[in-house]
DODO-789250 format. One line per 3 residues: their letters; for each residue z, y, x of N, C-alpha, C. Coordinates in pm, whole numbers. Atoms other than C-alpha are relative to their C-alpha. Layout:
<atoms>
a) Z Y X Z Y X Z Y X; ...
</atoms>
This chain:
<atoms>
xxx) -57 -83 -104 -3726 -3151 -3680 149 -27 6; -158 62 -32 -3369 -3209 -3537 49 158 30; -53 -141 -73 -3151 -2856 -3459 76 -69 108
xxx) -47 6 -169 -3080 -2872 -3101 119 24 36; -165 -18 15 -2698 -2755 -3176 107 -137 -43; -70 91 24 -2584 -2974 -3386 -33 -137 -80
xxx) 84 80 -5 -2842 -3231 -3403 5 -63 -178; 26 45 150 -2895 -3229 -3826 -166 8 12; 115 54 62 -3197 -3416 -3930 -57 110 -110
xxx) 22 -82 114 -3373 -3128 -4106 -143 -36 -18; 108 23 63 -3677 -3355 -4161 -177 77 39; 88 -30 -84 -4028 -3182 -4113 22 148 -86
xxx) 11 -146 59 -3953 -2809 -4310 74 78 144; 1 -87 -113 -3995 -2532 -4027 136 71 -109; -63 -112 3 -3694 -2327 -4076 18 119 123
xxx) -11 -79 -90 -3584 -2006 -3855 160 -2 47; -147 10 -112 -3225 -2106 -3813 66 -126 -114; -72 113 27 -3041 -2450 -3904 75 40 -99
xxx) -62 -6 105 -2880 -2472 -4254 118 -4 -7; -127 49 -57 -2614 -2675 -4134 85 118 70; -81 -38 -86 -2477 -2493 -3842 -54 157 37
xxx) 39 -145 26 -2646 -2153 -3888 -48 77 130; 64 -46 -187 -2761 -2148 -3501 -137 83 2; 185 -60 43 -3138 -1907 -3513 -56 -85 129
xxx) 92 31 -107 -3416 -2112 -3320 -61 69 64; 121 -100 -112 -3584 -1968 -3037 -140 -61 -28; 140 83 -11 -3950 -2053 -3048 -47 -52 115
xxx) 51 113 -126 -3977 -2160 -2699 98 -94 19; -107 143 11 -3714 -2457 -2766 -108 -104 -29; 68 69 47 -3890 -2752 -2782 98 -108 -97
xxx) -85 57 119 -3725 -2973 -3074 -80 -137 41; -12 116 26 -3661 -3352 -3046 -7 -86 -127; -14 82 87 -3799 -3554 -3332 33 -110 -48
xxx) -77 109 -27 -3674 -3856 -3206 108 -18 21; -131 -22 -34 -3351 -3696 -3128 132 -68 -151; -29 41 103 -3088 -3857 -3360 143 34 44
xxx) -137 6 2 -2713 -3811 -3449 84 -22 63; -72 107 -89 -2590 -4042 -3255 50 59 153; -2 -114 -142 -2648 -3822 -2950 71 98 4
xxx) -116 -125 1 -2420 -3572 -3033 142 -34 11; -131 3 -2 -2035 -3540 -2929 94 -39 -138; -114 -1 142 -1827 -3668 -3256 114 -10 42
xxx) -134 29 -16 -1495 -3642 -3258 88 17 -88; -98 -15 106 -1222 -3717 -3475 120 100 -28; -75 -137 5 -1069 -3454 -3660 145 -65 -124
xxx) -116 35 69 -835 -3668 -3910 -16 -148 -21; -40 127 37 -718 -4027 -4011 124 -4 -126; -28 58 115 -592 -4218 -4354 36 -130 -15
xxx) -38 175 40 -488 -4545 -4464 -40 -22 -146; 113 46 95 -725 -4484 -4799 -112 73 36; 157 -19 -38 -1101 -4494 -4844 41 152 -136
xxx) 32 -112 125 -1022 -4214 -5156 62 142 84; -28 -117 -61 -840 -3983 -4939 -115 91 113; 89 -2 -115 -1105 -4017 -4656 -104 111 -104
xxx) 126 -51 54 -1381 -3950 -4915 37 162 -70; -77 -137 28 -1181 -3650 -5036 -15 126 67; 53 -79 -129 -1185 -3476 -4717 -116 -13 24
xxx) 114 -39 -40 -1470 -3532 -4642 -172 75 -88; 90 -102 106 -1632 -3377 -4976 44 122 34; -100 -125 -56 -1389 -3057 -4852 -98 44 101
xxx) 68 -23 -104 -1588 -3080 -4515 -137 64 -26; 104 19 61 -1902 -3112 -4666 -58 158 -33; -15 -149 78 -1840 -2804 -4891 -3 145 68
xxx) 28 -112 -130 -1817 -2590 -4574 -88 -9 79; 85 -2 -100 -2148 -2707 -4470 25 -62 138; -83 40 -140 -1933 -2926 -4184 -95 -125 1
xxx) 1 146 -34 -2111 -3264 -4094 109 -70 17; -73 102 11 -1898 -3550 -4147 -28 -95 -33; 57 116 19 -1926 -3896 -4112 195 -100 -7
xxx) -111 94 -18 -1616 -4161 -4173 -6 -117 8; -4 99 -56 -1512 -4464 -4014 89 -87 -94; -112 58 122 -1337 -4679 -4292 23 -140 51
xxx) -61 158 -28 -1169 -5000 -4145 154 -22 -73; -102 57 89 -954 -5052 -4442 -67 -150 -71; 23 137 99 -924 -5393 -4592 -33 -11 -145
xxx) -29 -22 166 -1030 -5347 -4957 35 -160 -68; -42 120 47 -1004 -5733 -5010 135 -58 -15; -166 13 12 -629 -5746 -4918 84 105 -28
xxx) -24 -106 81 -547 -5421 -5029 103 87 127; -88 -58 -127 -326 -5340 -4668 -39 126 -30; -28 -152 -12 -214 -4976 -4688 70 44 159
xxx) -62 -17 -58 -43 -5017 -4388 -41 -8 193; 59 -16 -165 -56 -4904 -3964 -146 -54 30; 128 24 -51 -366 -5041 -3832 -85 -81 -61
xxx) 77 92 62 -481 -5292 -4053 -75 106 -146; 138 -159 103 -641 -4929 -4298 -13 78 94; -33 -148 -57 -713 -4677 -4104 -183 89 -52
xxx) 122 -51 39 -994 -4457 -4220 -9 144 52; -21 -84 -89 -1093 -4204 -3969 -122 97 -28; 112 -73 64 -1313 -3873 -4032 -39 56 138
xxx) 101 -4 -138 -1582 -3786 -3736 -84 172 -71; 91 -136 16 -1760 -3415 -3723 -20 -12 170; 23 -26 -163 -1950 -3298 -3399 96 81 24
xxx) -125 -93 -98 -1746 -3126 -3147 4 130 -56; 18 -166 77 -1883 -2731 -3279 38 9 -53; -34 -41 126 -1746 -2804 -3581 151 -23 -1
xxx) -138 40 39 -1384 -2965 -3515 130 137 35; -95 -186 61 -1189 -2602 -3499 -21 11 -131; -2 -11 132 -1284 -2548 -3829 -18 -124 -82
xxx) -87 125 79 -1250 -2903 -3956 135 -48 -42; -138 22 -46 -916 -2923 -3837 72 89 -106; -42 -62 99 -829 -2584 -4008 -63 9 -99
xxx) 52 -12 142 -978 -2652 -4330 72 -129 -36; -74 149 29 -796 -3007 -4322 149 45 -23; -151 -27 10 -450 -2807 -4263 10 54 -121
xxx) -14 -67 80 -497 -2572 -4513 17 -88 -146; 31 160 96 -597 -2875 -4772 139 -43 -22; -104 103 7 -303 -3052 -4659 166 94 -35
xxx) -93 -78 24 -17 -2736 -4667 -31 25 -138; -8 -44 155 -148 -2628 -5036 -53 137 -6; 68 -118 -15 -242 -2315 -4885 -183 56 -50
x) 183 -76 12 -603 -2297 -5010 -27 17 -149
</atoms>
């Protein structure tokens, strides 16, 4: 089964409301099993120039139940830290990037 919100793969266990994104199913929804990820709005909620920072945040994300996926086009062979040749970019669906965003500030001020 796919949740129709924010399209997590929840496999074939009937639940009554998405784990992930805590949306309650209606029972006259019909659910896309073929529906996949991909189909949903991502949008980037932060960028890096390391793969350890990336993976950082995005255990943070994680931890709030956020989907996150990252885009890592850093060089690990030449070791570039620098403008465009690293950039390692972190992806959540659209529902979630308000509270990606502020859970990334908070992270990043010290505040948490």
């Amino acid at each position: 089964m796919i949740c129709h919100a924010c399209t997590s793969d929840l496999f074939d266990i009937e639940y009554t409301e998405c784990p992930v994104c805590g949306i309650e199913f209606d029972e006259d929804i019909e659910f896309d099993n073929n529906s996949d990820a991909k189909d949903a709005k991502w949008v980037q909620v932060y960028s890096t120039n390391t793969d350890i920072e990336a993976a950082m945040f995005k255990a943070n994300l994680e931890g709030a139940d956020i989907p996150v996926q990252v885009l890592s086009q850093v060089d690990t062979t030449r070791m570039f830290t620098l403008g465009n040749l690293a950039v390692a970019k972190l992806f959540v669906p659209e529902q979630f990037a308000a509270e990606a965003i502020a859970i990334i500030n908070l992270i990043e001020t010290g505040d948490c």
